[in-house]
C-alpha positions as CSV (number, residue, x, y, z in Angstrom):
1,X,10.5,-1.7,-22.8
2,X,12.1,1.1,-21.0
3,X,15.5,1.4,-21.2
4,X,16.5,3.1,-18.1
5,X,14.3,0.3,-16.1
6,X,16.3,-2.4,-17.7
7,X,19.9,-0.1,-17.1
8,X,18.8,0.0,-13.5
9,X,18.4,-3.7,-13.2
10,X,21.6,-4.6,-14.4
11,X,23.4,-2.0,-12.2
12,X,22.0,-4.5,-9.7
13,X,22.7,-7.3,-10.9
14,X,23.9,-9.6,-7.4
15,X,21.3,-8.0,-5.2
16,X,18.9,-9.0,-8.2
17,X,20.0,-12.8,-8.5
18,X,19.8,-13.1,-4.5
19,X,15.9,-11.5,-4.6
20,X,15.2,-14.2,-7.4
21,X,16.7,-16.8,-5.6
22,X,14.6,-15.7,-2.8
23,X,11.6,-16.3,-4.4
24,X,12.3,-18.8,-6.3
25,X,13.0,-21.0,-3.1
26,X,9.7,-20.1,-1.6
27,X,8.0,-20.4,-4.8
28,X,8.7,-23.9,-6.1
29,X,8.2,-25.6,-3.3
30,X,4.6,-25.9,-4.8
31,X,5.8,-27.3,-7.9
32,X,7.1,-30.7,-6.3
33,X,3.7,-30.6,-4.0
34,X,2.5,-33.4,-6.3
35,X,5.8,-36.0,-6.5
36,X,6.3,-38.0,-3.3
37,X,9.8,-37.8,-2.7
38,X,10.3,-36.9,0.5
39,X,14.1,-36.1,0.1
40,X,13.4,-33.1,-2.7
41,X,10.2,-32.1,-0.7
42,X,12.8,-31.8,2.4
43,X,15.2,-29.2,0.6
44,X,12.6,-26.0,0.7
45,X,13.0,-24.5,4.4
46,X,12.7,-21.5,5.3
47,X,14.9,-19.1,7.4
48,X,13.9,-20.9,10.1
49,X,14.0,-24.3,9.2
50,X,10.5,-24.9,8.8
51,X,9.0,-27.2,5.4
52,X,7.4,-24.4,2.9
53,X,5.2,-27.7,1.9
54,X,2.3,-29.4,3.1
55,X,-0.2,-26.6,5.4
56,X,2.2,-23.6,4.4
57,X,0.0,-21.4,2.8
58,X,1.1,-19.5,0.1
59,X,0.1,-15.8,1.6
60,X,2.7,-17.5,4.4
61,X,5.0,-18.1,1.9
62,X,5.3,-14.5,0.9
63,X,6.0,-12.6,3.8
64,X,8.5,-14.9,4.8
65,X,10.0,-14.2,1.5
66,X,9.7,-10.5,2.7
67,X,10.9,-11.6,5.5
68,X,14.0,-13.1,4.3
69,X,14.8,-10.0,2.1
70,X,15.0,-7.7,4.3
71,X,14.2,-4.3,5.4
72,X,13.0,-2.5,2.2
73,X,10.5,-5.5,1.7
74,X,9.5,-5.5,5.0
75,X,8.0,-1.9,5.3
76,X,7.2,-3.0,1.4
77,X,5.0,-5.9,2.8
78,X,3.7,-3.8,5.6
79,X,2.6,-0.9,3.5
80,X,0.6,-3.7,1.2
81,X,-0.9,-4.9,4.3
82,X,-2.8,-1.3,4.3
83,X,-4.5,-2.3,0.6
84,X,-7.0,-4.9,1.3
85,X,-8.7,-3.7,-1.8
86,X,-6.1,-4.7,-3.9
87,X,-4.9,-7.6,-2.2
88,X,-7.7,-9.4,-0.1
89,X,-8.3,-10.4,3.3
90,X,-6.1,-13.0,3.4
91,X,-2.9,-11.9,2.4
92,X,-3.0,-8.3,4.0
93,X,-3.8,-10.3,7.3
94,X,-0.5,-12.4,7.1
95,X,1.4,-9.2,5.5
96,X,0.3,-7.2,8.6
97,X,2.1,-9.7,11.3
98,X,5.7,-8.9,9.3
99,X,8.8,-8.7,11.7
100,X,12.5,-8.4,11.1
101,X,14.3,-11.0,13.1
102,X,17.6,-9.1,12.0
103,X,20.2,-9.0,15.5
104,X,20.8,-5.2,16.4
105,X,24.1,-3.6,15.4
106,X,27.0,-3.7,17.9
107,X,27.3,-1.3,20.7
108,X,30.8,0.2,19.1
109,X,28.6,0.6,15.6
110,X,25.7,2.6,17.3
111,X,27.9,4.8,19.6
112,X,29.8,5.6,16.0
113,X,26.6,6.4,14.8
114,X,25.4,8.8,17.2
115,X,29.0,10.8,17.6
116,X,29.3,11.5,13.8
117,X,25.5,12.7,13.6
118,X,25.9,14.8,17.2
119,X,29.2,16.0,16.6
120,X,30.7,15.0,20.3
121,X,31.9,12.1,22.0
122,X,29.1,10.1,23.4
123,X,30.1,10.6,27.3
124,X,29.7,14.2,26.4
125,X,26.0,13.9,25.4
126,X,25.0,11.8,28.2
127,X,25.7,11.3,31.2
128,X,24.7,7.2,31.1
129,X,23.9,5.1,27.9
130,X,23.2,1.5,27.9
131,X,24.9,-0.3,25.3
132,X,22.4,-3.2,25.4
133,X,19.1,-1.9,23.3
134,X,15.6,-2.0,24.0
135,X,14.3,-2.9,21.0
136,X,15.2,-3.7,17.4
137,X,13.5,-3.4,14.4
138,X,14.6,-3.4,10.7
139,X,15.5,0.3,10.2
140,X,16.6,1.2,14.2
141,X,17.4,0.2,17.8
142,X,16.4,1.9,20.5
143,X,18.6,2.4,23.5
144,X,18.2,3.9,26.9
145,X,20.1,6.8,28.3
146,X,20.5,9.8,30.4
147,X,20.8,13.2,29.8
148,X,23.4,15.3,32.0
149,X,20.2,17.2,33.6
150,X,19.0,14.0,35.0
151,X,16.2,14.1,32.4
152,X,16.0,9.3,31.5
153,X,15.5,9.5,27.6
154,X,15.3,7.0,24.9
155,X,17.9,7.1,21.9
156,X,16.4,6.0,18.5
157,X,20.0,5.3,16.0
158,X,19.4,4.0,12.8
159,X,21.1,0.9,11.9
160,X,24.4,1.2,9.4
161,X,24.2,0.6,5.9
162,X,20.2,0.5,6.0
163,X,19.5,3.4,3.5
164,X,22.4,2.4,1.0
165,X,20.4,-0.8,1.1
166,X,17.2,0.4,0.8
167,X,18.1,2.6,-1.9
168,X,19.3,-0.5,-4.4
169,X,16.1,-2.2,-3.3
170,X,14.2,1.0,-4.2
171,X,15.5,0.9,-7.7
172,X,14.8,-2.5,-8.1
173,X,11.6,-2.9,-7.1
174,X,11.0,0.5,-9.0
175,X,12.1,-0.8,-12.2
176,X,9.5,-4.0,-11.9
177,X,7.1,-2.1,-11.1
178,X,7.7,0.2,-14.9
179,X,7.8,-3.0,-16.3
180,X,5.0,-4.8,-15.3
181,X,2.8,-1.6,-15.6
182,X,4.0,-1.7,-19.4
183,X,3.7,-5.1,-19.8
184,X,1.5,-6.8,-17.7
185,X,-2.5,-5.7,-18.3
186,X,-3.7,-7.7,-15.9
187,X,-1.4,-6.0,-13.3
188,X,-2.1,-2.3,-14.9
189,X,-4.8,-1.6,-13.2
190,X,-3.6,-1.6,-9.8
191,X,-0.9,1.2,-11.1
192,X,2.1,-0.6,-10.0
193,X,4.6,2.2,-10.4
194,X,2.1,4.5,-8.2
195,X,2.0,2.7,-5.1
196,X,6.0,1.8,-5.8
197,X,6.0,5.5,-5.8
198,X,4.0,5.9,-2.8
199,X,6.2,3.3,-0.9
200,X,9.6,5.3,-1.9
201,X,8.4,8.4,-0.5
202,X,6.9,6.3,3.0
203,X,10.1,4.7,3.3
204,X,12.2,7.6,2.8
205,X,10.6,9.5,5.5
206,X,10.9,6.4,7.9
207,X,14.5,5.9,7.1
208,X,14.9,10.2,7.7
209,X,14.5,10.6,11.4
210,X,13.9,14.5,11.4
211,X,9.9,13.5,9.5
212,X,9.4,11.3,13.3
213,X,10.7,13.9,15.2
214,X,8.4,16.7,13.7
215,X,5.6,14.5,14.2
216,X,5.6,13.9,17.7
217,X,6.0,17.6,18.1
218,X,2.9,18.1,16.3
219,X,1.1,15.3,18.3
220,X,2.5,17.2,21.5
221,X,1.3,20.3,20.2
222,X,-2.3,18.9,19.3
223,X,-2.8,16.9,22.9
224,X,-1.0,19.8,25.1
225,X,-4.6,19.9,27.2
226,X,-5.3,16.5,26.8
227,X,-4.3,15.0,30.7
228,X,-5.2,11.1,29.4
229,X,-2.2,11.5,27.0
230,X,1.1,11.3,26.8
231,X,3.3,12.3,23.9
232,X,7.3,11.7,24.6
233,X,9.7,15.1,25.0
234,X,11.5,15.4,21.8
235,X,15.1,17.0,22.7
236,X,16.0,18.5,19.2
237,X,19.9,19.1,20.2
238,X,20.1,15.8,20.6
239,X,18.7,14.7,17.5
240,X,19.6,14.4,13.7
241,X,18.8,12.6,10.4
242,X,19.9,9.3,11.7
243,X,19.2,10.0,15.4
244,X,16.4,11.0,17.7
245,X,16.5,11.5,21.4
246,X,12.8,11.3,23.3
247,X,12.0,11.2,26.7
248,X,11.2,7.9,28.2
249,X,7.7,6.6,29.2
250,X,8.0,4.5,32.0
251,X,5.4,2.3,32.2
252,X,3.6,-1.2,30.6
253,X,4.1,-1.8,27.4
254,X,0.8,-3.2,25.4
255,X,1.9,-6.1,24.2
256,X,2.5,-6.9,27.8
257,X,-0.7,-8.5,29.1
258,X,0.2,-10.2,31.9
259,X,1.4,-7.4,33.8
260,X,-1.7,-5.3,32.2
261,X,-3.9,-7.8,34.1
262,X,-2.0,-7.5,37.3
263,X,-1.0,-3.1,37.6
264,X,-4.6,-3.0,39.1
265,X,-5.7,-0.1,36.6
266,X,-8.8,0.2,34.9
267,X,-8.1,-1.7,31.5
268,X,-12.2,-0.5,29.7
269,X,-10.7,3.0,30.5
270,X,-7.2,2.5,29.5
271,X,-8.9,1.3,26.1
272,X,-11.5,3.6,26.0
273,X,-8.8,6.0,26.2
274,X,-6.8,5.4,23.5
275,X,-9.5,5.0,21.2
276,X,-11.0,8.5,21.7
277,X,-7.0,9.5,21.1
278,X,-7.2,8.0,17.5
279,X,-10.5,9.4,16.8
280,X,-9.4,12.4,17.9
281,X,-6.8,12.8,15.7
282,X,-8.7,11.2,13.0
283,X,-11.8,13.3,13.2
284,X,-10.5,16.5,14.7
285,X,-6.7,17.0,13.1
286,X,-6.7,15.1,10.5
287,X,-3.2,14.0,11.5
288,X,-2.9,10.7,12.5
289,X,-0.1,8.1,14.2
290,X,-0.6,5.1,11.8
291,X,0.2,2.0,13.1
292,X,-2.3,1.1,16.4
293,X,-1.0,-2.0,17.3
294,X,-0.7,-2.5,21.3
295,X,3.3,-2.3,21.0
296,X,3.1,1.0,20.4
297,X,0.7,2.1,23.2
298,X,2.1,2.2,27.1
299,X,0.0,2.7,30.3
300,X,1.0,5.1,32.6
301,X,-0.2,5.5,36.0
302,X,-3.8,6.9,36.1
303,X,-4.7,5.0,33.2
304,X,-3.1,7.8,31.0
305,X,-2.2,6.7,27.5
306,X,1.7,7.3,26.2
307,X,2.0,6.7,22.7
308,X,5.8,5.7,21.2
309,X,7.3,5.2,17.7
310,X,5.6,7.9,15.6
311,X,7.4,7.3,12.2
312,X,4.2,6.1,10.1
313,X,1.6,8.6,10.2
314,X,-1.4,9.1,8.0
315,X,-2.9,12.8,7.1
316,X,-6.5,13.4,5.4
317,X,-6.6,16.7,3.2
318,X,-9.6,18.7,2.5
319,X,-10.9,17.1,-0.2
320,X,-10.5,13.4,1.2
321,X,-12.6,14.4,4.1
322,X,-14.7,15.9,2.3
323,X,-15.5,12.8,0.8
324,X,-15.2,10.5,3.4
325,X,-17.6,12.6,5.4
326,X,-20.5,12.2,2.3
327,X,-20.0,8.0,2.7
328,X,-20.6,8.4,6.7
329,X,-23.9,10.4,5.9
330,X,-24.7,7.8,3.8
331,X,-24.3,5.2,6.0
332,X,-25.8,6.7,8.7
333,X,-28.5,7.3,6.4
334,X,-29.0,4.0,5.0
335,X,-28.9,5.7,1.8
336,X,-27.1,3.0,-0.8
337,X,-27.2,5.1,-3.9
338,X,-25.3,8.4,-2.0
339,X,-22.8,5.7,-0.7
340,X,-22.2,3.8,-4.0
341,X,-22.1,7.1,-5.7
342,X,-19.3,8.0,-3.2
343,X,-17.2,4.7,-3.3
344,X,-17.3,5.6,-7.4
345,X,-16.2,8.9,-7.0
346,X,-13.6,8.4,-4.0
347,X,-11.9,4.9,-6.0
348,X,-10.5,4.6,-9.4
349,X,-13.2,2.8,-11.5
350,X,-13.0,0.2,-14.3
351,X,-15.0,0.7,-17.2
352,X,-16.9,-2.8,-16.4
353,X,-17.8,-2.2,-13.1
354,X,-21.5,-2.3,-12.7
355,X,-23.3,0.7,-10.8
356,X,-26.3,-1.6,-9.9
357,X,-24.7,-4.5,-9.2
358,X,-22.1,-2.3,-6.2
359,X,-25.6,-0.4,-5.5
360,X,-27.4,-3.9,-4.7
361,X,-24.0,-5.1,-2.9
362,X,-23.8,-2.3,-0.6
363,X,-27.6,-2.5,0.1
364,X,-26.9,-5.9,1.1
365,X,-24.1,-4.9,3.2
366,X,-25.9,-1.8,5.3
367,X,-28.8,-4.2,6.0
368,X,-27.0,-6.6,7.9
369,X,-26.6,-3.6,10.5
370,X,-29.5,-1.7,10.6
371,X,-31.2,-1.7,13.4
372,X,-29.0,-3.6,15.5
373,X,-27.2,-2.3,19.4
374,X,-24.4,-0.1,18.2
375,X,-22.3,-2.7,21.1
376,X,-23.0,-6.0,18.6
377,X,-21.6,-3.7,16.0
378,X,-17.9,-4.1,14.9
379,X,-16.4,-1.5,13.1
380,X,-13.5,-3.4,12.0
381,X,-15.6,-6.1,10.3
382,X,-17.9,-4.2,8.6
383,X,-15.3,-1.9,7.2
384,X,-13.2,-5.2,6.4
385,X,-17.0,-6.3,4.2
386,X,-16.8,-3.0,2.7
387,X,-13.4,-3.3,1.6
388,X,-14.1,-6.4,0.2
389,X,-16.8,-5.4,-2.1
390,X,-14.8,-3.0,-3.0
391,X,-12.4,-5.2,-4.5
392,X,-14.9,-7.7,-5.7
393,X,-16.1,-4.9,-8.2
394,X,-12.1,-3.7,-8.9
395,X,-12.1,-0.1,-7.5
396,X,-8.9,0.6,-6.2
397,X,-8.9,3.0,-3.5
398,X,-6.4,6.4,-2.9
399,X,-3.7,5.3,-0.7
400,X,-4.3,7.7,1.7
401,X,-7.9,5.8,2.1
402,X,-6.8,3.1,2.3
403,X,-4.6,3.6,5.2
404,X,-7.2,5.6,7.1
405,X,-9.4,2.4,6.9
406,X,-6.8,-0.1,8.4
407,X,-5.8,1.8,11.0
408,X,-9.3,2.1,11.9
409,X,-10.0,-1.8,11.8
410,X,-6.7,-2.2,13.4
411,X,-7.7,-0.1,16.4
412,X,-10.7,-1.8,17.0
413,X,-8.8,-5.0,17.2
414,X,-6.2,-3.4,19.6
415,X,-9.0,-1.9,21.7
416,X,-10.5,-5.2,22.4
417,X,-7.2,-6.6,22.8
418,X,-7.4,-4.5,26.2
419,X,-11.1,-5.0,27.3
420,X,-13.5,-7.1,25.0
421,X,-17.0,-4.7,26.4
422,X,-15.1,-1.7,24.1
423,X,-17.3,-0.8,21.3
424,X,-15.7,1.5,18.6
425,X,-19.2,2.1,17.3
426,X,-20.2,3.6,20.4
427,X,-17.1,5.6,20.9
428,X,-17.6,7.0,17.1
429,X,-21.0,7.8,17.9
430,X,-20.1,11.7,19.2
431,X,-17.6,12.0,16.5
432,X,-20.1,11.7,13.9
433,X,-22.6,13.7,15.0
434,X,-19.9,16.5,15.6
435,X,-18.9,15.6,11.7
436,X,-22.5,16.1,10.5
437,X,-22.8,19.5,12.7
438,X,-19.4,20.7,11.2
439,X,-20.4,19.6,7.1
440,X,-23.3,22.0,7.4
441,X,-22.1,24.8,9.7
442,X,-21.9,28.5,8.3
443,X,-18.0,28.7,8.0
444,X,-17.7,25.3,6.1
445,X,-20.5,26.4,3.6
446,X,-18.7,29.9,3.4
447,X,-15.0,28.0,2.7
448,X,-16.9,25.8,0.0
449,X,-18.2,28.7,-1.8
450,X,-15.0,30.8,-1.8
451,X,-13.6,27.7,-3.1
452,X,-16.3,27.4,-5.8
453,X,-16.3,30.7,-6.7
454,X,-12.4,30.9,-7.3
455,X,-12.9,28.0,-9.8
456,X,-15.7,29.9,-11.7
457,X,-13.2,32.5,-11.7
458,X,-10.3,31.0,-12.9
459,X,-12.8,29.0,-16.1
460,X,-14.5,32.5,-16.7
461,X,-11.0,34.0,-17.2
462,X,-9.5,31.2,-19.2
463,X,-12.6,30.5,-21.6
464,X,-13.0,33.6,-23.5
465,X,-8.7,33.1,-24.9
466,X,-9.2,29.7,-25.2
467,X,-12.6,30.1,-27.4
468,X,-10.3,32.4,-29.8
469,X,-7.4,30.9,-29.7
470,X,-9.7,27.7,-30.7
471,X,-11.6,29.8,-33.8
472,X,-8.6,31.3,-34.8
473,X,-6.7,28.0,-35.6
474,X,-9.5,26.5,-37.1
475,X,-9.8,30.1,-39.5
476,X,-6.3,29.3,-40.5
477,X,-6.6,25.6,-41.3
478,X,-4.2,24.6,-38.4
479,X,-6.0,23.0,-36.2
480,X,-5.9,19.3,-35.7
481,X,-8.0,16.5,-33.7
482,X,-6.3,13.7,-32.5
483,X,-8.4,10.7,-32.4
484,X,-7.3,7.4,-30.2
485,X,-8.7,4.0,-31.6
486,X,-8.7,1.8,-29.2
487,X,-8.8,-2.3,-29.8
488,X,-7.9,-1.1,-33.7
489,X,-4.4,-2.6,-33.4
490,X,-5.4,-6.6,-33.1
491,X,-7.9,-6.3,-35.8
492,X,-5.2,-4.3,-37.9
493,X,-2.7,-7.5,-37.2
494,X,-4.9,-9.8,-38.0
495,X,-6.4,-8.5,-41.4
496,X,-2.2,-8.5,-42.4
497,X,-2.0,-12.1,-41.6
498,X,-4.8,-13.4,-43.1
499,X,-3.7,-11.2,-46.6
500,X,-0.1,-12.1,-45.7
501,X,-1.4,-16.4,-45.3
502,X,-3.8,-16.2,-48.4
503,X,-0.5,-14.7,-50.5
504,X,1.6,-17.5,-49.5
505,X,-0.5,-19.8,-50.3
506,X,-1.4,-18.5,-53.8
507,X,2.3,-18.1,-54.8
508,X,3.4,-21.6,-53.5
509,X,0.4,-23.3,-55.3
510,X,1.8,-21.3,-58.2
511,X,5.0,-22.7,-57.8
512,X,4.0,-26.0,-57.4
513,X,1.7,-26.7,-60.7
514,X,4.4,-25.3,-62.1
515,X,7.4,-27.8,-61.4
516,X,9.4,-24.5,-60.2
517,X,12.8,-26.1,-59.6
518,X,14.6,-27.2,-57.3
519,X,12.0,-30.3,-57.4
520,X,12.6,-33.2,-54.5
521,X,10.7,-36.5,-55.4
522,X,9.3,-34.8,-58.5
523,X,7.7,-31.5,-56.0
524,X,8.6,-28.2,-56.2
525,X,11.0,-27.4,-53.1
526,X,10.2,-23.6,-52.4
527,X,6.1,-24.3,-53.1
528,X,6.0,-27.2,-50.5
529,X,7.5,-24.8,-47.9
530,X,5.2,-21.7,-48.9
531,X,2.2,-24.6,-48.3
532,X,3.9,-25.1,-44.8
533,X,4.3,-21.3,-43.9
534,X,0.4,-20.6,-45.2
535,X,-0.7,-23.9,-43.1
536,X,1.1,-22.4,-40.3
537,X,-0.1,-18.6,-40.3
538,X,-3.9,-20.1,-40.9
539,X,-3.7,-21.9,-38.0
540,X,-2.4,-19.3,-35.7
541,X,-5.2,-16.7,-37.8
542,X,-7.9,-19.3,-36.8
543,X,-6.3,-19.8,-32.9
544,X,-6.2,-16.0,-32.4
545,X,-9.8,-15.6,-33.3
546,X,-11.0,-18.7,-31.3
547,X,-8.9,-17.0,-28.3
548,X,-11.0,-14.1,-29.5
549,X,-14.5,-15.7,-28.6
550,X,-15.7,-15.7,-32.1
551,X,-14.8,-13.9,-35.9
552,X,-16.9,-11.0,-34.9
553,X,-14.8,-9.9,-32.0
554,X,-13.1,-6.4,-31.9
555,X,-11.0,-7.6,-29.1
C-alpha cells in the first residue's frame, strides 16, 4: 500500500468522514429494502427530502451523492458521464443531468473578489454592476455589468473558497484511485488513477479562468467569417485567474422553449445552424466547445447562433484523427474487419477480448443501417450501440474519444430539442466526403511520409549502437534477461502450504503416538493442536483450489 496515499488520507481526515457518511447514507438505504419497518426505511432522505427507497434507482442514488458533495464531484460525475464505455448507458445518462443547487455567494463576497483580482475598486471598472447574478453554478456566478464605454458585458467571478476545496477533494479522490488501482483487479483495468489524472488536469483548467478566456479567443478567431455565429468579446483588462469579463449576448436562451416557439424565427435553421457550428469545429479545427446542451446555445436575431460558457473544450490531435477518420471509412464502407481493427487499435484491449466475436458484433451493428434514408438515421443512437459493444467486449476508450463521442450524441439530442425534421446524418454527410478528400490529398500523403521517414531515421540511427552495445555486454558476460512469470506466485503459495500442512501433520502424529507431554485426558496437548492447525491449512489448500476451478489450474 502506498504510503503517501494513505499520508494524504489522513491529512483529510473530517472532509474524509463527511464523504463516507455521504455515501454511506445513500448506500444503505438498500440494505433495509428487505425489513418492513417503515420508521428505519423513513430515515434515508436525501438533500431534498425525498425516500432513497422504493423506485430510487441506484444510478439516482449516486449522483445525488455527487450532488450532495459538492463541486469537485460534480464536474467528477459530469466528466464520468463522457465514459459510456466504462460505465454504461444508464448511469452516464443520470450522471449527465448533474446540477449544483449551491445558493450564489453574497454580492459583498463577489465584488471582493473582483477588486483583489482587478486591482481597483469596482465603481472604477464599471460604470453599472448588478449585484443580483444571472446564473450560478458550482465553480462561478455570472453577473451583469457595464463597461464605462457603454459596451453591456457579462462578469464571470469564481465563487470563494472553491479551489481550496477542490484541491482537498483532489487529493482524496486521488489517493482512492492509487489504492484501488493497487488493490482492486477488478477495477484495474479501467486505470483508475488515469482518468483521476485526467479529471485533475479538466478541473484545474475549469477552476483557472485565463484556459476559458483563451478559448473563446480561439473560437472568435476560427468563426471571424462565419455571419451565423456569434462568439462573446473577451475584454482581457478586465479579466484574471478568477475573473472573466465577455460581452453580453442578448438574446433567447435554449433552454427557453417557450419563447423559442413564440420569437417567430426559423427554429430548423436555428438548429441546422448550430450543428454545422460543432461539426465545423469538429471536422475542420479540431477544437471543440464541449458541452452542447441547449443552455449553452442563444438565438440572436437572424437566426444567428451565440455560443456562452466555453470552459470545457475537447481537442483531437493528429494521430486521434487520424484514427477516427480510418473507422468513418469503414463505416461508410460497410467494411467490419477495417472497423474492428480500428476499435482494437484506437481502445486499450484485454487479453480475452475476442477479435471475431467484436468482428461479428459490429457486423451486426452496421447492418441495422445499411441501406436505410440517412433522415431515419440517428447518430446519437447508433454511436450510443457502438459504445456499448464497446464495453460489452471491455475496451476502454482514450479520454479524448470518448468525449468527442458524447458531445456528438449530445448534439444530436440538443438539435432535435429545437426542430425534430434535423438529421445529423444528413448534416455530416459533406463533412465526410471532405474528410475522405482530405485523407488522400497530396499534402496529407506528403506530411505522412515526412513523418514516416523521420522515424526510419531516428531507428536507423539508434540500431547500429544499440546492436553493439547489445554484443558487447553479452562478450563480457554482463548482460542479463529479466523474465516476468506471471500467475507463478499463487501456485508458489500454494505448493508452501500444502508442504507446510503435510509437516504439521506428520510432527503432531509424531507427538501424539508418542504420549509427548503435557497429556490432557491421556492425549498429547501440543499433537492435538498440530492435528487442528494441519486440519485447518488442508481445508483452506482444498478451498483455494475449488475457488481455482480444479487442481490443474495455474490461476
Amino acid at each position: 500500500m502506498k504510503i503517501d496515499a494513505l499520508a494524504r488520507l489522513e491529512r483529510h481526515a473530517k472532509r474524509i468522514a463527511e464523504i463516507a457518511a455521504v455515501l454511506g447514507k445513500y448506500g444503505l438505504a438498500d440494505l433495509f429494502g428487505g425489513f418492513q419497518y417503515t420508521w428505519l426505511q423513513d430515515r434515508f432522505k436525501s438533500a431534498d427530502g425525498h425516500s432513497l427507497t422504493g423506485d430510487v434507482t441506484t444510478a439516482a442514488r449516486v449522483r445525488m451523492a455527487l450532488t450532495e458533495l459538492g463541486t469537485t464531484f460534480i464536474k467528477l460525475g459530469q466528466m464520468l458521464s463522457t465514459r459510456s464505455d466504462l460505465l454504461g448507458p444508464d448511469l452516464t445518462e443520470e450522471l449527465s443531468q448533474l446540477q449544483c443547487s449551491i445558493p450564489p455567494d453574497s454580492a459583498e463576497t463577489a465584488r471582493a473578489t473582483i477588486e483583489k483580482e482587478l486591482g481597483q475598486p469596482l465603481d472604477e471598472l464599471f460604470a453599472e454592476f448588478d449585484d443580483i447574478p444571472l446564473a450560478a453554478a458550482s465553480i462561478a456566478q455570472v453577473h451583469a455589468a457595464v463597461l464605462p464605454s457603454g459596451q453591456s458585458v457579462v462578469v464571470k467571478v469564481r465563487r470563494a473558497g472553491v479551489a481550496e476545496q477542490a484541491a482537498t477533494d483532489l487529493e482524496i479522490v486521488q489517493a482512492l484511485a492509487e489504492l484501488l488501482e493497487k488493490h482492486s483487479p477488478a477495477l484495474r483495468s479501467y486505470q483508475p488513477v488515469a482518468i483521476v489524472r485526467q479529471f485533475r488536469r479538466t478541473l484545474l483548467r475549469e477552476l483557472d479562468f485565463t484556459y476559458e478566456r483563451r478559448n473563446l479567443e480561439e473560437f472568435g478567431r476560427n468563426f471571424i467569417d462565419d455571419p451565423n455565429v456569434c462568439i462573446p468579446e473577451v475584454f482581457g483588462e478586465f479579466c484574471s485567474h478568477q475573473v472573466v469579463t465577455m460581452e453580453r449576448l442578448e438574446g433567447i436562451r435554449g433552454t427557453d422553449i417557450e419563447a423559442l416557439q413564440q420569437c417567430g424565427e426559423d427554429l430548423g435553421e436555428f438548429a441546422k445552424r448550430g450543428a454545422n457550428m460543432y461539426l465545423e469545429m469538429v471536422f475542420r479545427d479540431g477544437f471543440y466547445h464541449a458541452d452542447p446542451h441547449p443552455g449553452n446555445l442563444i438565438l440572436l436575431p437572424g437566426n444567428v447562433v451565440g455560443v456562452i460558457d466555453c470552459g470545457m473544450v475537447g481537442r483531437i490531435d493528429e494521430d486521434l484523427r487520424d484514427e477516427v477518420e480510418a473507422l468513418i471509412v469503414g463505416i461508410v464502407e460497410n467494411d467490419s474487419a477495417v472497423v474492428s481493427e480500428q476499435v482494437l487499435s484506437l481502445g486499450a484491449v484485454p487479453s480475452t477480448c475476442s477479435r471475431d466475436k467484436l468482428r461479428t458484433d459490429l457486423q451486426e451493428f452496421m447492418a441495422d443501417y445499411t441501406g436505410h434514408p440517412l433522415t431515419d438515421i440517428h447518430v446519437g443512437a447508433a454511436l450510443s450501440n457502438l459504445v456499448e459493444i464497446i464495453r460489452r467486449h471491455h475496451i476502454v476508450l482514450p479520454p479524448a474519444l470518448a468525449m468527442l463521442l458524447k458531445t456528438i450524441i449530445v448534439l444530436e439530442g440538443t438539435s432535435r430539442r429545437f426542430s425534430p425534421d434535423v438529421s445529423l446524418t444528413e448534416l455530416m454527410q459533406p463533412y465526410c466526403s471532405r474528410l475522405l478528400l482530405r485523407r488522400f490529398s497530396p499534402g496529407r500523403i506528403a506530411r505522412r511520409t515526412r513523418r514516416t521517414y523521420r522515424a526510419w531515421d531516428r531507428l536507423l540511427k539508434a540500431l547500429p549502437r544499440d546492436l553493439a552495445e547489445l554484443l558487447s555486454r553479452f562478450r563480457d558476460g554482463t548482460l542479463t534477461v529479466h523474465l516476468d512469470h506471471r500467475h507463478l506466485d499463487p501456485i508458489i503459495n500454494r505448493l508452501v502450504l500444502g508442504v507446510l500442512t503435510a509437516a504439521i501433520f506428520l510432527g503432531s502424529s509424531e507427538l501424539w503416538s508418542r504420549d509427548a507431554k503435557p497429556l490432557l485426558y491421556g492425549v498429547s496437548v501440543f499433537g492435538a493442536l498440530g492435528y487442528g492447525v494441519s486440519l485447518f491449512l488442508g481445508w483452506r489448500l482444498l478451498r483455494a483450489i475449488r475457488k481455482s476451478g480444479n487442481i490443474q489450474s495455474k490461476d
